[in-house]
N, CA, C and O atoms as CSV, one atom per row, in Angstrom:
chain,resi,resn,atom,element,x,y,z
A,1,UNK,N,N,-56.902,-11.042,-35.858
A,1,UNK,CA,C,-57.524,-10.117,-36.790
A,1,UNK,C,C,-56.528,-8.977,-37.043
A,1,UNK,O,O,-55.784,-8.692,-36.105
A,2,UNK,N,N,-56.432,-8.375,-38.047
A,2,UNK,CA,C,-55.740,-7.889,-38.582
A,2,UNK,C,C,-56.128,-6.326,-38.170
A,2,UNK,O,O,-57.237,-5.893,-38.482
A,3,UNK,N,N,-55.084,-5.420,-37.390
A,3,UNK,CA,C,-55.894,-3.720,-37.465
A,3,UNK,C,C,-56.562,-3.325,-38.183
A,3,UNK,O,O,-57.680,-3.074,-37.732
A,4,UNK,N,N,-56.371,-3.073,-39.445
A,4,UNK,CA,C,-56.660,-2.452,-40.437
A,4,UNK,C,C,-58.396,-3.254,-40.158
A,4,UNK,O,O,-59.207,-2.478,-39.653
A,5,UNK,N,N,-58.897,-4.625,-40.448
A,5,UNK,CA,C,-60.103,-4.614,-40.077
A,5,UNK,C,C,-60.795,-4.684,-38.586
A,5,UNK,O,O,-62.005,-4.829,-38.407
A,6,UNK,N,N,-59.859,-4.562,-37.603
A,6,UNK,CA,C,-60.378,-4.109,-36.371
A,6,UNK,C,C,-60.768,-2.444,-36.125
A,6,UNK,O,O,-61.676,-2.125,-35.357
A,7,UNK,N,N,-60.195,-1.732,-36.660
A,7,UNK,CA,C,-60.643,-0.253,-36.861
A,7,UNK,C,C,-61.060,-0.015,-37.857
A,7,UNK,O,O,-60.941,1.104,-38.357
A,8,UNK,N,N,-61.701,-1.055,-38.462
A,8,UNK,CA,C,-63.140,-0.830,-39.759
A,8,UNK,C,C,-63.980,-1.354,-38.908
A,8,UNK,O,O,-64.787,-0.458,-38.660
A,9,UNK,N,N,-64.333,-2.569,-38.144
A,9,UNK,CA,C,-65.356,-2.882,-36.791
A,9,UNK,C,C,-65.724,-2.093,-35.962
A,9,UNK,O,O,-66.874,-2.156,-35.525
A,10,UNK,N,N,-64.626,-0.927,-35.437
A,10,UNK,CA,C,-64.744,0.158,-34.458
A,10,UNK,C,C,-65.337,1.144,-35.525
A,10,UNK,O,O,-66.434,1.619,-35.231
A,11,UNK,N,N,-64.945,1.412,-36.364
A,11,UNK,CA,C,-65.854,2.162,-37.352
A,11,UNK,C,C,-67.036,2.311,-37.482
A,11,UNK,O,O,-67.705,3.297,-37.171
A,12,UNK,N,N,-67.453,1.099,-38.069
A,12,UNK,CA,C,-68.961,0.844,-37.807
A,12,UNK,C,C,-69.777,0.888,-36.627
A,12,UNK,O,O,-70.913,1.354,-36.547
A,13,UNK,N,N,-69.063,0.339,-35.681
A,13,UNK,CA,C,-69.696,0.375,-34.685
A,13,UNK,C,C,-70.274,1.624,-33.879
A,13,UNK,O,O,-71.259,1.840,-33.172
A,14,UNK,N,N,-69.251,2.283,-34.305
A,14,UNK,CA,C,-69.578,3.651,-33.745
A,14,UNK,C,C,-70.240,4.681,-34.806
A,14,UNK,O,O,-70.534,5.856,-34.586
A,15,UNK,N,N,-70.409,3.925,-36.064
A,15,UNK,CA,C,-71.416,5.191,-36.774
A,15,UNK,C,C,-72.601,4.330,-36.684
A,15,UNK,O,O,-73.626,4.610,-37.306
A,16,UNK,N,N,-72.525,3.536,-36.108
A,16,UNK,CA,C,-74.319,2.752,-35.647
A,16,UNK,C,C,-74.443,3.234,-34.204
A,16,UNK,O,O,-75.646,3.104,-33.980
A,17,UNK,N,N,-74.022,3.589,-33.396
A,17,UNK,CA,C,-74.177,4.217,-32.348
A,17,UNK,C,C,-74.647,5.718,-32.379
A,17,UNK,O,O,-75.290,6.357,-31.546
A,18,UNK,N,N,-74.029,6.150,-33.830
A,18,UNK,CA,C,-74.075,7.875,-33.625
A,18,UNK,C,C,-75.818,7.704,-34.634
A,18,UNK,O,O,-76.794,8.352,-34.254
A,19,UNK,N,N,-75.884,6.934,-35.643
A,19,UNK,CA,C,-77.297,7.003,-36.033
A,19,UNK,C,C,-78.234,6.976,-34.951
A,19,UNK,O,O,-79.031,7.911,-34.880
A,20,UNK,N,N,-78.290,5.722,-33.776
A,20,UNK,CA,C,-79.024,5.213,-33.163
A,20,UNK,C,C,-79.165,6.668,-32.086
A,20,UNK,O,O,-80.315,6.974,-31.772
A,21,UNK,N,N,-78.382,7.258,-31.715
A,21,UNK,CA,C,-78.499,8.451,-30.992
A,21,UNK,C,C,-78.996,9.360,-31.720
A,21,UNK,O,O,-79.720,10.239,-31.253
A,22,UNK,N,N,-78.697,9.280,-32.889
A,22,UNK,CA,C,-79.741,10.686,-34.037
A,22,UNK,C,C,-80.584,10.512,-33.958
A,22,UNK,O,O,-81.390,11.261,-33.407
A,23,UNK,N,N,-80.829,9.480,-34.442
A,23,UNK,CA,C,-82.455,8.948,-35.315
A,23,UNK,C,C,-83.297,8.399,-34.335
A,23,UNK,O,O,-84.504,8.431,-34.576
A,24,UNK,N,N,-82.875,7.851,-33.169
A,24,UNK,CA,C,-84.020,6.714,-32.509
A,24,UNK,C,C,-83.167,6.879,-30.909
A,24,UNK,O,O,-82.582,5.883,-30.483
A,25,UNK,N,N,-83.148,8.196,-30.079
A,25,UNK,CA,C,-82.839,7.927,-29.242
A,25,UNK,C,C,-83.482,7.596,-28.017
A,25,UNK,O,O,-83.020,7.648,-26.878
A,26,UNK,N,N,-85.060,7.112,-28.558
A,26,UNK,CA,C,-85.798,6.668,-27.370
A,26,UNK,C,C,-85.230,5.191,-27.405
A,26,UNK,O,O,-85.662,4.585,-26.424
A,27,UNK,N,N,-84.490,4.476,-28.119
A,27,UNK,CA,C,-83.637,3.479,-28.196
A,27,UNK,C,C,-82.307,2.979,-26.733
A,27,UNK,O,O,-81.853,1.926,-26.284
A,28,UNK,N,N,-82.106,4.755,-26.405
A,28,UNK,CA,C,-81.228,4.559,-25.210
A,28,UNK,C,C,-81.490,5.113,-24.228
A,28,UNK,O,O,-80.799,5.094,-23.210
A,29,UNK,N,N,-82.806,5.847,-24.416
A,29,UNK,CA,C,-83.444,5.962,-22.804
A,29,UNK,C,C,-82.894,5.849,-21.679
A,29,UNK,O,O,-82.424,6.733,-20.963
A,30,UNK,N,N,-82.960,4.584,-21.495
A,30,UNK,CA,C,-82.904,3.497,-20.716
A,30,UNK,C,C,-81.386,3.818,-19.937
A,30,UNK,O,O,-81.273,3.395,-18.787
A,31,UNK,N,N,-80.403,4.446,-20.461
A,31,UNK,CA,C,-79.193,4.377,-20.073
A,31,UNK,C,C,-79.124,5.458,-18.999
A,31,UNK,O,O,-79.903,6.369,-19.279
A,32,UNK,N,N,-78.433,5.674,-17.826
A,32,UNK,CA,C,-78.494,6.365,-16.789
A,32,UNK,C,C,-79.678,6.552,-16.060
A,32,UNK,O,O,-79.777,7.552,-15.349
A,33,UNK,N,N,-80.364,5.940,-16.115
A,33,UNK,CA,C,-81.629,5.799,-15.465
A,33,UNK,C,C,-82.445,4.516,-14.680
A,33,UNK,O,O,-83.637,4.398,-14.393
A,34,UNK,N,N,-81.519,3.794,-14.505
A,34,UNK,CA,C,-81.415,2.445,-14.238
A,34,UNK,C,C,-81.278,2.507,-12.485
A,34,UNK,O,O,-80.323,3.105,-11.991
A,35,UNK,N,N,-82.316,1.839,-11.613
A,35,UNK,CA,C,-82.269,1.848,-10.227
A,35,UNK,C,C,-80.049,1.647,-10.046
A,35,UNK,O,O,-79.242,1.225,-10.875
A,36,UNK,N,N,-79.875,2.073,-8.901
A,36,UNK,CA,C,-78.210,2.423,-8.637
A,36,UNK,C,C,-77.583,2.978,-9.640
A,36,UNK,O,O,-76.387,2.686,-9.662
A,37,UNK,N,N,-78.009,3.813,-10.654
A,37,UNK,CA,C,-77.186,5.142,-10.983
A,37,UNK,C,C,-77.488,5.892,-9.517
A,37,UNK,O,O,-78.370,5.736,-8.672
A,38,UNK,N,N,-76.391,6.735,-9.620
A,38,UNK,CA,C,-76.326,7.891,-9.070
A,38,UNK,C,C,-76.424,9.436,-9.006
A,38,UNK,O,O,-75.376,10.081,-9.007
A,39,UNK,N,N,-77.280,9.888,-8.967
A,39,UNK,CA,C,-77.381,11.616,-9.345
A,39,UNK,C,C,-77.380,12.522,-8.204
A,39,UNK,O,O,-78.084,12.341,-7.210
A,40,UNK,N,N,-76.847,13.173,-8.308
A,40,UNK,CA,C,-76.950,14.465,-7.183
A,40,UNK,C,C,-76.839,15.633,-7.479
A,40,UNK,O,O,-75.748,15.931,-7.965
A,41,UNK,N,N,-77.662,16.530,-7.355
A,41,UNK,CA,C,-77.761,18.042,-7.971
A,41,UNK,C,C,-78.322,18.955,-6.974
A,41,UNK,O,O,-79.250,18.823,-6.176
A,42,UNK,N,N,-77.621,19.793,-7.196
A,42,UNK,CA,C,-78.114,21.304,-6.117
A,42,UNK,C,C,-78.231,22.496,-7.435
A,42,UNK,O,O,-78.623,22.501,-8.602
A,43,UNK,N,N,-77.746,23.286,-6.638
A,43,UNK,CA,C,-78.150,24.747,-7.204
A,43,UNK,C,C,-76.660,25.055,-8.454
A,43,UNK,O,O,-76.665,25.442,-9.623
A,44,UNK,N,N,-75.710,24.727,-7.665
A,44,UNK,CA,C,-74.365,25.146,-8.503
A,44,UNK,C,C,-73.445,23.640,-9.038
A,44,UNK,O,O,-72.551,23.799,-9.869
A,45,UNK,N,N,-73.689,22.476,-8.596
A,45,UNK,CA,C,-73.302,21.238,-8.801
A,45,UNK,C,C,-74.400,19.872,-9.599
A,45,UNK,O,O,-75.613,19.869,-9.389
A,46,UNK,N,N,-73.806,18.943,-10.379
A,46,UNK,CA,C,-74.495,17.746,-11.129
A,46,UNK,C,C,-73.428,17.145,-10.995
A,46,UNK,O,O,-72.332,17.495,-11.433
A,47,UNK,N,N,-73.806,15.761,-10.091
A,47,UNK,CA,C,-73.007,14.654,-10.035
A,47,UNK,C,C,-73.795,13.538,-10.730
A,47,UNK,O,O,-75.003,13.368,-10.564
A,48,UNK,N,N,-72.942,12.725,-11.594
A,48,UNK,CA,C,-73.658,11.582,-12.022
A,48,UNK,C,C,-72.844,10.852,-12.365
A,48,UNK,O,O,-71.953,11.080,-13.183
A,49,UNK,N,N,-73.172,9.289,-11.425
A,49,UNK,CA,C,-71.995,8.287,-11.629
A,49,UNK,C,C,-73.565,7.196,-12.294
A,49,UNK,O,O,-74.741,7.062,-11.955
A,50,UNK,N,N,-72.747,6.687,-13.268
A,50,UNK,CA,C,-73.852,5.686,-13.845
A,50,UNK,C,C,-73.529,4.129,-13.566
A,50,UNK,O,O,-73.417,3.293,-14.462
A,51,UNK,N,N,-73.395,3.870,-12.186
A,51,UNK,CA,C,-72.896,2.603,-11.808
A,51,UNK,C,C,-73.500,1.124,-12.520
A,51,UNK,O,O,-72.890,0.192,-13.044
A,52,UNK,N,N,-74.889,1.344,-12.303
A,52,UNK,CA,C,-75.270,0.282,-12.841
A,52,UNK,C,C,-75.668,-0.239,-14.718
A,52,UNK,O,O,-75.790,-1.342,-15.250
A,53,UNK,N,N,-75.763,1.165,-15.236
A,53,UNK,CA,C,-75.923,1.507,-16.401
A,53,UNK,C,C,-74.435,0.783,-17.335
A,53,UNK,O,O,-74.401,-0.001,-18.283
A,54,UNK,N,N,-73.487,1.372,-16.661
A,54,UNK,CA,C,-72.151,0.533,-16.838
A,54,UNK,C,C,-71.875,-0.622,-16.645
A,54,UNK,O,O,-71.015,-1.076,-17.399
A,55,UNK,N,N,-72.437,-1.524,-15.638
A,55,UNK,CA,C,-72.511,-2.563,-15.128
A,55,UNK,C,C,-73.121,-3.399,-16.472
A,55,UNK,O,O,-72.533,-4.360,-16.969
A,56,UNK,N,N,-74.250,-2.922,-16.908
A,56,UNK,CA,C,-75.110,-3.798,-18.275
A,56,UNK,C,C,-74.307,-3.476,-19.105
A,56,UNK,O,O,-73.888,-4.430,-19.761
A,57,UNK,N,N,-73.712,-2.058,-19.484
A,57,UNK,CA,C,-73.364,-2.038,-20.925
A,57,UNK,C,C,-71.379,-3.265,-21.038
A,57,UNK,O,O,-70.801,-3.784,-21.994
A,58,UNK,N,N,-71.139,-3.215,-19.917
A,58,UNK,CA,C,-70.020,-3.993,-19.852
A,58,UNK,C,C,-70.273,-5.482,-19.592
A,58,UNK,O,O,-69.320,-6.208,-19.310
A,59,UNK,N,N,-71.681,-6.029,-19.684
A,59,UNK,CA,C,-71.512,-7.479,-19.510
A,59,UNK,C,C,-72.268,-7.773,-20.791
A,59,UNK,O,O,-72.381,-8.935,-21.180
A,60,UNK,N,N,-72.872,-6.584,-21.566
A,60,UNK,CA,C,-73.417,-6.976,-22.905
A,60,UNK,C,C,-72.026,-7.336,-24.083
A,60,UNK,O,O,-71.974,-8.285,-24.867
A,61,UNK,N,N,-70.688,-5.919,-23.820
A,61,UNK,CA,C,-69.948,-5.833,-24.335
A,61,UNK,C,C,-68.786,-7.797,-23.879
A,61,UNK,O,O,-68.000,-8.549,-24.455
A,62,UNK,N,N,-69.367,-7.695,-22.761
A,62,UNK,CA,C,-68.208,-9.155,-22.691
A,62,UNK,C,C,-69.062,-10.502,-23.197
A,62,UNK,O,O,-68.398,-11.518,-23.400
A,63,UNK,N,N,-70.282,-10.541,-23.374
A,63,UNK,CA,C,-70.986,-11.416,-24.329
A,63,UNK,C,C,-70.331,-11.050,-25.840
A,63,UNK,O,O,-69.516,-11.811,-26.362
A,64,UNK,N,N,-70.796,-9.751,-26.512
A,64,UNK,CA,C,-70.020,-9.804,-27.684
A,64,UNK,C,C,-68.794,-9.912,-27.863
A,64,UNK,O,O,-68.732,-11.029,-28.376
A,65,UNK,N,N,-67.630,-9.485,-27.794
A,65,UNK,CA,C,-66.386,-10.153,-27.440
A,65,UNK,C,C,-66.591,-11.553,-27.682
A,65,UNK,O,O,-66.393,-12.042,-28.794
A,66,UNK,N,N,-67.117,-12.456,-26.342
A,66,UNK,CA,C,-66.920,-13.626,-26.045
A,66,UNK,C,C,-67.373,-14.487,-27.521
A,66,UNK,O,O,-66.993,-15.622,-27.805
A,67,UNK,N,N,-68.168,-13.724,-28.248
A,67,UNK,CA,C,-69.189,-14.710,-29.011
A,67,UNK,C,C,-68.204,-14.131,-30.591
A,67,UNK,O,O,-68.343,-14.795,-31.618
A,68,UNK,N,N,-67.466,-13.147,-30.590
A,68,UNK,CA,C,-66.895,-13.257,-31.980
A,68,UNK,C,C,-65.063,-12.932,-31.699
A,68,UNK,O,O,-64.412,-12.428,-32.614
A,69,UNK,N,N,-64.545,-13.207,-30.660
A,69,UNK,CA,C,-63.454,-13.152,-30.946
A,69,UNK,C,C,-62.692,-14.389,-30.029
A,69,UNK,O,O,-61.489,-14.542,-29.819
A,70,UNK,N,N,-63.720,-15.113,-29.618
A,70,UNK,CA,C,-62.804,-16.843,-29.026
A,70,UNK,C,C,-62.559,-17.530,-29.676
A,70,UNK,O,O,-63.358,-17.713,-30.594
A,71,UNK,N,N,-61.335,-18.337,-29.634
A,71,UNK,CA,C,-60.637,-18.870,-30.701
A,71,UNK,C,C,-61.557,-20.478,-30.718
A,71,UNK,O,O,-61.275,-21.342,-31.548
């Protein structure tokens, strides 16, 4: 694929991400809140590792991949 339409794909993709966060973000809820994230907060500190949240969004991302860019 050619750059020029691989950073028109990243394009889109990411102004469907920025709608979906405007318009409908009970859509991503779901993200950091997933049993094994991690949070920790006191008075002067917020730690937040989103282990498992990452875990889904990187095996959704290697399904897509897999399904439009195997030869």
């Amino acid at each position: 694929m050619a750059l020029g339409k691989l950073l028109t794909v990243i394009g889109v993709i990411l102004a469907i991400i920025g709608l979906t966060v405007s318009y409908a973000p009970w859509l991503i809820g779901w993200f950091g809140k997933l049993p094994g994230d991690i949070r920790v907060e006191d008075e002067q500190r917020f730690v937040f590792i989103p282990i498992t949240s990452m875990f889904v969004v990187s095996i959704i991302l290697t399904l897509i991949f897999n399904l439009f860019f195997r030869k």
